[in-house]
N, CA, C and O atoms as a DFTB+ gen file, in Angstrom:
440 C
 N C O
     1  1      -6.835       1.521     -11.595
     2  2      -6.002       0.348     -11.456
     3  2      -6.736      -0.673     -10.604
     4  3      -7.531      -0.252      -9.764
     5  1      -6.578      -1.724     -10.718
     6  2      -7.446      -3.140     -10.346
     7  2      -6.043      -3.823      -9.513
     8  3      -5.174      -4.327     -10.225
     9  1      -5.892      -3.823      -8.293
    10  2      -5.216      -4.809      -7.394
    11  2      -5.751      -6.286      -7.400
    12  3      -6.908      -6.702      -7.470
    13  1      -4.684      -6.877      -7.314
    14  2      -5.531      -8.356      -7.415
    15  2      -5.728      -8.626      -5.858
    16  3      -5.494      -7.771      -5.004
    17  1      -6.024      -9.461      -5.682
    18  2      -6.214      -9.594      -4.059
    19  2      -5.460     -10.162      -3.116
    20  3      -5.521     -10.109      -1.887
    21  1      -4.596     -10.821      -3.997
    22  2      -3.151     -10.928      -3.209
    23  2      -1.925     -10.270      -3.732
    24  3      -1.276     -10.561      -4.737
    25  1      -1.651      -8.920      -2.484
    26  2      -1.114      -8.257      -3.115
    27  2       0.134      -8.328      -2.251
    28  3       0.325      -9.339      -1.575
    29  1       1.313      -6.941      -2.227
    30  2       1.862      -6.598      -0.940
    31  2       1.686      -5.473      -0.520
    32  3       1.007      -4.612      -1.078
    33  1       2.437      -5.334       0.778
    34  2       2.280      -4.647       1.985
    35  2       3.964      -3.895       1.965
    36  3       4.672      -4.822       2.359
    37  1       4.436      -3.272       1.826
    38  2       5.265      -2.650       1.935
    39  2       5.679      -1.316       2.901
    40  3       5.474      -0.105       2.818
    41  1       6.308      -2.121       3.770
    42  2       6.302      -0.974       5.273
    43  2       7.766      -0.531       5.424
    44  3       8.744      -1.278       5.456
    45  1       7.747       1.153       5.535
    46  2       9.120       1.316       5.415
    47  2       9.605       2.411       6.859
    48  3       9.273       3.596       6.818
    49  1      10.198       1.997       7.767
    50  2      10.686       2.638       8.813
    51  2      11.455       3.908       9.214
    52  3      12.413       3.811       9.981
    53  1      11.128       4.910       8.798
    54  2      12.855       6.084       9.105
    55  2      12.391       7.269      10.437
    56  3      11.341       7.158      11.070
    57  1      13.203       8.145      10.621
    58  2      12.694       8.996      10.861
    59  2      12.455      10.431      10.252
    60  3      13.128      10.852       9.311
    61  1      11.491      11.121      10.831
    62  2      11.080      12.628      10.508
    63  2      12.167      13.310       9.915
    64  3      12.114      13.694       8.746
    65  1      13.279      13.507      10.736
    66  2      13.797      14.356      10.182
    67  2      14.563      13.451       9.099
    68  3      15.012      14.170       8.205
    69  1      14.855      12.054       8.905
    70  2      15.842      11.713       7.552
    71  2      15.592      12.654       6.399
    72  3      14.452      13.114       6.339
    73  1      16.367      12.983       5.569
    74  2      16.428      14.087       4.673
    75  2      17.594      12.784       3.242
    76  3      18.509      11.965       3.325
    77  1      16.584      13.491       1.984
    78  2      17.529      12.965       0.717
    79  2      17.555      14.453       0.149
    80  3      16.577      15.201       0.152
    81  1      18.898      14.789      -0.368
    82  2      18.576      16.234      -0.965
    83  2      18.092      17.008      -0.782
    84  3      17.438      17.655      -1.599
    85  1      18.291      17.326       0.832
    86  2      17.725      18.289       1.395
    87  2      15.754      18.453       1.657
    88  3      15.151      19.369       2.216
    89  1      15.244      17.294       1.060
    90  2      14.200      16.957       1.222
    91  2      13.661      15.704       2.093
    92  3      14.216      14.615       2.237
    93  1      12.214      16.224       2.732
    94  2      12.238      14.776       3.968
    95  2      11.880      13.468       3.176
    96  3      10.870      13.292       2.495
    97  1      12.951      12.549       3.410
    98  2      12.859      11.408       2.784
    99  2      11.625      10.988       2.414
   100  3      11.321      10.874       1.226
   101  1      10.525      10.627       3.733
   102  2       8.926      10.030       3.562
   103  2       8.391      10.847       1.837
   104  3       7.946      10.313       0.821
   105  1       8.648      12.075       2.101
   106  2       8.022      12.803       0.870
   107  2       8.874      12.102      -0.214
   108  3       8.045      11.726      -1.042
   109  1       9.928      11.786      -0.573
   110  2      10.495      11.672      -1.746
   111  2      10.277      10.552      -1.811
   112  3      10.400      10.305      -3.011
   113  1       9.798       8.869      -0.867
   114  2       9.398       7.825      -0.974
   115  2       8.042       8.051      -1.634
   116  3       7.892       7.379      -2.655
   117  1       6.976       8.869      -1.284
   118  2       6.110       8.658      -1.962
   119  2       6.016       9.445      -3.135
   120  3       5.259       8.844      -3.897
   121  1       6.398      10.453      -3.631
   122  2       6.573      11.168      -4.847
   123  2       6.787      10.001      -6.018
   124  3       6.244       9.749      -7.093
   125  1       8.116       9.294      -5.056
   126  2       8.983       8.169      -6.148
   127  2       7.190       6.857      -6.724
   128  3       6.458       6.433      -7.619
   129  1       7.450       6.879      -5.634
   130  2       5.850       5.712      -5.819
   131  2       4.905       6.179      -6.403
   132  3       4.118       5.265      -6.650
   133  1       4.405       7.505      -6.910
   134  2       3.354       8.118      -7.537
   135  2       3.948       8.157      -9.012
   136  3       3.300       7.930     -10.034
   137  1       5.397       8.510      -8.936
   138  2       5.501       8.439     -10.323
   139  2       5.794       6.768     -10.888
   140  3       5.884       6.449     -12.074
   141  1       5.865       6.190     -10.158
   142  2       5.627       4.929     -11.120
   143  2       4.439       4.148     -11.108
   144  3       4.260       2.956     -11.357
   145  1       3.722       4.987     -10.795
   146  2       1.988       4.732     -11.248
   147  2       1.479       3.350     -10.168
   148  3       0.684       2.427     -10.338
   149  1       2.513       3.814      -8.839
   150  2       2.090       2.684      -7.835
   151  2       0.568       2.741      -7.308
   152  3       0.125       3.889      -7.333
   153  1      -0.049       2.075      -6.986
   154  2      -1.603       1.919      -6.016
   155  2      -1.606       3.044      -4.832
   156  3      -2.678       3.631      -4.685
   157  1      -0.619       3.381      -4.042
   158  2      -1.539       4.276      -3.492
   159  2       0.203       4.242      -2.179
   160  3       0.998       3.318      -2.000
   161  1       0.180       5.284      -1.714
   162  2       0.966       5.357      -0.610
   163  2       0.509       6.033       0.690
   164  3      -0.015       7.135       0.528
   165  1       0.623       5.513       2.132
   166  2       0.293       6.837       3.149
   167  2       1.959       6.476       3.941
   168  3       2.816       5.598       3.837
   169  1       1.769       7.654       4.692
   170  2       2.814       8.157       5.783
   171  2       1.783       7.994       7.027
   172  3       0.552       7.961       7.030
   173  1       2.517       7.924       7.844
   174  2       2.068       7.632       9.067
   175  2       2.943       8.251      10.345
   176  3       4.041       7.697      10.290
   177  1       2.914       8.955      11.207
   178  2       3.858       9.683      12.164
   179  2       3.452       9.246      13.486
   180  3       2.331       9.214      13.992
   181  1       4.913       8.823      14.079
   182  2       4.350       7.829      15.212
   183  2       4.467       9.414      16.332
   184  3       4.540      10.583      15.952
   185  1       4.446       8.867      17.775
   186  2       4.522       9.850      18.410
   187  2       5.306       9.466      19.424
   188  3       5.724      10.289      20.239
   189  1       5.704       7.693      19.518
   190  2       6.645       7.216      20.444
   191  2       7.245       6.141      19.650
   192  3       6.437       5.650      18.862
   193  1       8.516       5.583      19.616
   194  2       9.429       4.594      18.989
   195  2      10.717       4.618      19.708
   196  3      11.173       5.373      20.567
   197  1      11.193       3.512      19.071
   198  2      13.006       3.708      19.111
   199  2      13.502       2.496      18.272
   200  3      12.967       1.391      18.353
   201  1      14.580       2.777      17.444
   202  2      15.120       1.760      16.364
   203  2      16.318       1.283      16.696
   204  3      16.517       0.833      17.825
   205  1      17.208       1.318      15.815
   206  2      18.222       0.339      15.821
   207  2      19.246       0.880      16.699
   208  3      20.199       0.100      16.704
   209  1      19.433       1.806      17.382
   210  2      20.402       2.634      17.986
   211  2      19.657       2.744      19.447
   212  3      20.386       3.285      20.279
   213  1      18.371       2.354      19.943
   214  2      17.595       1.992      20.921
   215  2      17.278       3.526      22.062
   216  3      17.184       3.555      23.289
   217  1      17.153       4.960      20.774
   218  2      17.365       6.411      21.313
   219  2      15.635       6.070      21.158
   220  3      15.084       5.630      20.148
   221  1      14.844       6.493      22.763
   222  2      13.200       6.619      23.102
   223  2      13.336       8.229      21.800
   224  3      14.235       9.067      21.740
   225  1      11.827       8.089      20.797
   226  2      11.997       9.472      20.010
   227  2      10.417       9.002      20.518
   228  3       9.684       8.014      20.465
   229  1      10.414      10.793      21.189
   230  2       8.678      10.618      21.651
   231  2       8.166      12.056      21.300
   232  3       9.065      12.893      21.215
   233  1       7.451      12.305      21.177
   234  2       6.584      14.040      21.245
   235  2       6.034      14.643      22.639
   236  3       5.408      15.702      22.581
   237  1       6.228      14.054      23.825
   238  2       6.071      14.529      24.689
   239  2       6.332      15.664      24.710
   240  3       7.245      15.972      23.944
   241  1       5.742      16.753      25.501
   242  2       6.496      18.097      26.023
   243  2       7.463      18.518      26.474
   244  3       8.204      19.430      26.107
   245  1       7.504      17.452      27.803
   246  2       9.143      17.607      28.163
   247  2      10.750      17.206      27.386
   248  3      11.918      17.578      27.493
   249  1      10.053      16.343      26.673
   250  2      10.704      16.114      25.573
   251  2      11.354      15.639      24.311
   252  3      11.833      14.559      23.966
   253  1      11.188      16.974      23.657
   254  2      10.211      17.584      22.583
   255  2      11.984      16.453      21.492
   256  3      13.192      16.472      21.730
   257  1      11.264      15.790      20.542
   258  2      12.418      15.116      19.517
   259  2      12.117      15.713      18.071
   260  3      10.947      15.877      17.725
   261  1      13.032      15.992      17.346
   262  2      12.504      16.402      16.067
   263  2      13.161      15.292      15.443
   264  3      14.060      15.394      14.609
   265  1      12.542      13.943      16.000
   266  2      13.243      12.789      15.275
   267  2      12.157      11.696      15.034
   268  3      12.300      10.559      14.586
   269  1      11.163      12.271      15.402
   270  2       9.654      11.282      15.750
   271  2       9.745       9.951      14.362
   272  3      10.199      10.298      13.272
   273  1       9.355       8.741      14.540
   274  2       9.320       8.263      13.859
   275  2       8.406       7.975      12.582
   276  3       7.231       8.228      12.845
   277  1       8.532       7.679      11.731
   278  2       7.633       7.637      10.423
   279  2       7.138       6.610       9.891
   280  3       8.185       6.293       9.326
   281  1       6.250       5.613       9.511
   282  2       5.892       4.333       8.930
   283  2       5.420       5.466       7.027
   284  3       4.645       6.375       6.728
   285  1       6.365       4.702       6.368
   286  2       5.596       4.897       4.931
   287  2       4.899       3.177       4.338
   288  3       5.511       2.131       4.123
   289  1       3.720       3.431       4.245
   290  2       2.932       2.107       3.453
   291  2       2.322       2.163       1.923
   292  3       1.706       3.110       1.435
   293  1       2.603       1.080       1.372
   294  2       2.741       1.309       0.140
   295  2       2.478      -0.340      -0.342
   296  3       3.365      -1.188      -0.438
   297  1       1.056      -0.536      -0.606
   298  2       0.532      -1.600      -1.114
   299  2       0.477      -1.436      -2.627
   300  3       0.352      -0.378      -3.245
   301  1       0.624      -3.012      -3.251
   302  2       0.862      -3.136      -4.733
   303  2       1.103      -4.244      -5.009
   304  3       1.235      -5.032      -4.072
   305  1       1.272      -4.789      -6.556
   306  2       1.242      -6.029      -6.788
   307  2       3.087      -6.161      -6.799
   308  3       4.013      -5.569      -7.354
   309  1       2.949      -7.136      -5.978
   310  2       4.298      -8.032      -6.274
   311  2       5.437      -7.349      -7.104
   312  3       6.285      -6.575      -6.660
   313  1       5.287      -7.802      -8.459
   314  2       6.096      -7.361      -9.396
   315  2       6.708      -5.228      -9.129
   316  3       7.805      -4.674      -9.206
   317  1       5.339      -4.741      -8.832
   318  2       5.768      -3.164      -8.402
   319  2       6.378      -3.223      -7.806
   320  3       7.487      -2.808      -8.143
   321  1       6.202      -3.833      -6.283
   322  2       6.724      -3.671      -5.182
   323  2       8.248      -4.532      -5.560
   324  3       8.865      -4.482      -4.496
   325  1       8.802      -5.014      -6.214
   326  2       9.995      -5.661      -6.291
   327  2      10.702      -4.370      -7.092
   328  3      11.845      -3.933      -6.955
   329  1       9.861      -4.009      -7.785
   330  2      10.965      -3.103      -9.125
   331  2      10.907      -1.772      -8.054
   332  3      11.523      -0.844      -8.578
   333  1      10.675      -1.609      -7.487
   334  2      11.150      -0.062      -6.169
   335  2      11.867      -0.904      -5.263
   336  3      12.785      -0.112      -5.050
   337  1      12.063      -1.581      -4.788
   338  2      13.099      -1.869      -3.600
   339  2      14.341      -1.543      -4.267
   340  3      14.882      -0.841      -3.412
   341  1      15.240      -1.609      -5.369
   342  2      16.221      -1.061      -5.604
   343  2      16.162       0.301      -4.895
   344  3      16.755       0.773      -3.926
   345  1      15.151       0.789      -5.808
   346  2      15.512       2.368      -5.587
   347  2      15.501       3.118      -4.207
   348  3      16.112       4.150      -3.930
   349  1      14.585       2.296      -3.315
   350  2      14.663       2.475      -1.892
   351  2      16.195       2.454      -1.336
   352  3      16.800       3.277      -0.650
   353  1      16.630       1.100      -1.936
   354  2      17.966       0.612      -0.867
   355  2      18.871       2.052      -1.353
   356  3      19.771       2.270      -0.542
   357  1      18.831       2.902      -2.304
   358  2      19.299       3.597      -2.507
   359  2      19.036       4.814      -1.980
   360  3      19.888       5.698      -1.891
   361  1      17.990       4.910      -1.649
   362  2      17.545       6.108      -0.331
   363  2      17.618       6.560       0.454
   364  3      17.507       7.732       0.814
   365  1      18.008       4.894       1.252
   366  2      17.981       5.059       2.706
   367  2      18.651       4.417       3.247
   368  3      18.542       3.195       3.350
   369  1      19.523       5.133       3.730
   370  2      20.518       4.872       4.566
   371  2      20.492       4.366       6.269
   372  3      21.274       3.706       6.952
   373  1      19.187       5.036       6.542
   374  2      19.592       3.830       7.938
   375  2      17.402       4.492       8.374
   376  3      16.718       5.511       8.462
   377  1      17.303       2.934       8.487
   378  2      15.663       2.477       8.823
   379  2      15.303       1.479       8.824
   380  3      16.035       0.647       9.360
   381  1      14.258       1.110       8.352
   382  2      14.035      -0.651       8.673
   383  2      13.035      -0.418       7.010
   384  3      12.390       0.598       6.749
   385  1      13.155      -1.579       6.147
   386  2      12.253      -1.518       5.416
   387  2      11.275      -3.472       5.421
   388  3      12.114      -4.246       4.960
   389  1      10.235      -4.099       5.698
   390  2       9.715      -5.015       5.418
   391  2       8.583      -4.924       4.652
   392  3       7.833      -3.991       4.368
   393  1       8.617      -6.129       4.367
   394  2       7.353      -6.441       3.053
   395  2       6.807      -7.771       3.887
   396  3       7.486      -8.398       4.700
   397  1       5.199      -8.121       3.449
   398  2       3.987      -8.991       3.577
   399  2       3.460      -9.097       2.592
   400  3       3.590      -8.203       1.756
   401  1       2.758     -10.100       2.357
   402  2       1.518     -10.629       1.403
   403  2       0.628     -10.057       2.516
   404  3       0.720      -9.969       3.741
   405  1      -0.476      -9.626       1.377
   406  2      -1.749      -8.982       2.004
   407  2      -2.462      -9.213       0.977
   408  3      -2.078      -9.210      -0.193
   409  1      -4.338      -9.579       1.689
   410  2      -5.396      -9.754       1.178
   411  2      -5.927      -8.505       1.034
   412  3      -6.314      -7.864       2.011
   413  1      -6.006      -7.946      -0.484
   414  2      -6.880      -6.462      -0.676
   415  2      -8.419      -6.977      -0.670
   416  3      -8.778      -7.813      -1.499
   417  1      -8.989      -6.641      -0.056
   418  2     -10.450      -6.902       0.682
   419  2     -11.314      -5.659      -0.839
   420  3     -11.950      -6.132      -1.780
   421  1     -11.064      -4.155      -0.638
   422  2     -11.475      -3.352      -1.381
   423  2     -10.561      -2.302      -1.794
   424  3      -9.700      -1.977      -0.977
   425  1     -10.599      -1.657      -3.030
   426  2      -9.669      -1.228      -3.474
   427  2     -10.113      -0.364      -4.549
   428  3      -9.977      -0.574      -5.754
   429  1     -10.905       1.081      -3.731
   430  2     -11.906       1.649      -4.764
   431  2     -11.432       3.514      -5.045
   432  3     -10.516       4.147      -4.521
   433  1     -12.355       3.918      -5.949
   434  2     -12.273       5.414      -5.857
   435  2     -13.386       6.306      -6.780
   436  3     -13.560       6.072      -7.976
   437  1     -14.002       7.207      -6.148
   438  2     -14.773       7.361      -7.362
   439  2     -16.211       7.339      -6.360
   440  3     -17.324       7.444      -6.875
């Protein structure tokens, strides 16, 4: 697949443990994005945050959250990235999801 070079940026906020069907959400965001033949997805696991409810979720030792926060990214052209935001808003029930225009610089494999 060939990205054009102005593409988007699709950043989606939850935490670790959010669960859809008994499965961790991040995984079923990107499963969903592989099967519609999107460009490419990563997960990302923070180790300190706090969202809309303003609860510190950190990995410290002393103490230990099984709520750590998650960034899923998911670059693509425009048109992709519009036809999955339905299916997101249907996902997820409480996170942050934003989108950017982004310059794909390189975009290789192989």
């Amino acid at each position: 697949m060939k990205l054009e070079s102005e593409s988007f940026l699709l950043r989606i906020f939850v935490g670790e443990s959010d669960k859809i069907d008994g499965k961790p959400l991040h995984e079923v965001i990107v499963r969903e994005a592989r099967s519609r033949g999107m460009a490419g997805a990563t997960v990302l696991r923070g180790f300190l945050g706090f969202g809309a409810h303003s609860r510190i979720h950190t990995s410290k030792v002393l103490r230990l959250s099984e709520d750590l926060p998650v960034v899923v990214e998911i670059v693509d052209k425009e048109e992709r990235i519009n036809a999955f935001l339905p299916e997101l808003d249907r996902m997820i029930t409480e996170g942050l999801v934003t989108l950017e225009k982004v310059q794909v610089i390189a975009y290789r494999h192989g």
